[in-house]
N, C-alpha and C positions, 0 to 999 in steps of 0.2 A: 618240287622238293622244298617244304620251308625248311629253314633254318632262325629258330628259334634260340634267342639269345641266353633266356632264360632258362633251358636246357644246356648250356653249354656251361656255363656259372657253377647248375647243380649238379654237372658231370666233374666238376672241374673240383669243386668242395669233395665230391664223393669218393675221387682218387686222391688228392692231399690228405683231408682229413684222419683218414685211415692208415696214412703211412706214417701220421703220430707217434702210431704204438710202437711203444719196444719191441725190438725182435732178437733174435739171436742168431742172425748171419753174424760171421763174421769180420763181411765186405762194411759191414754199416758199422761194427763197434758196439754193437748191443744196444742203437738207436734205431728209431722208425726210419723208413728211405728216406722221407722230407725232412725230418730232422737231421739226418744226415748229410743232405743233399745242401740244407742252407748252411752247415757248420763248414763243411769244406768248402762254401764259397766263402765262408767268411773267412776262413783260412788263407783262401786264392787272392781274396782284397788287400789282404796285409801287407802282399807281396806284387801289389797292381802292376809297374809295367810290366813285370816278368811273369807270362804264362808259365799255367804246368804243364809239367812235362807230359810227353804222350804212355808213359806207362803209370802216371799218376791214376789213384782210384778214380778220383773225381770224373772222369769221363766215363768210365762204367756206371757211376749213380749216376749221371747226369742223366746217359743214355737210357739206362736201365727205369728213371721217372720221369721223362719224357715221351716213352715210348708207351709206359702205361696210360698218360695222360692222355696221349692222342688218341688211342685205342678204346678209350673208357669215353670220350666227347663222341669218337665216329658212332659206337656203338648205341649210346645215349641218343644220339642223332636218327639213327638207324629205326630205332624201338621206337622214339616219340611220332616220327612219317608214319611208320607200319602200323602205330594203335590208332592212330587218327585218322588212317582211310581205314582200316577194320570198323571202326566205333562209324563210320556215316552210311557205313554199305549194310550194318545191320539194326 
């Protein structure tokens, strides 16, 4: 199994990048998930020793772009193994 760095980076671009765009949940405020996702930390740092609370959004985008990312590097990971013994065995 390699794991390739450089696969991981442009899995990593390929889920941020996209969550740029404006959307219309909304859980995000009419913001992309990563723009949202860094706004409410910057909101959380203002307030640094005190954590949010557990019914704050912040842990649903947190969760909700973290989950995408993992999903998107394992997948990324997954494809780049699979084409690379395909591509030597034909």
């Amino acid at each position: 199994f390699d794991l390739n760095p450089i696969v991981l980076v442009l899995a990593m671009l390929g889920w941020a990048v996209p969550g740029l765009l404006p959307s219309q949940i909304p859980l995000y405020g009419g913001k992309g998930l990563t723009t949202a996702l860094f706004a409410e930390i910057g909101e959380h740092l203002q307030t640094f020793p005190v954590p949010p609370a557990m019914s704050d959004p912040f842990w649903v985008i947190l969760f909700i772009w973290h989950s995408g990312l993992f999903a998107t590097m394992i997948f990324a990971t997954i494809g780049y193994n699979g084409y690379g013994k395909n591509a030597t065995t034909t």
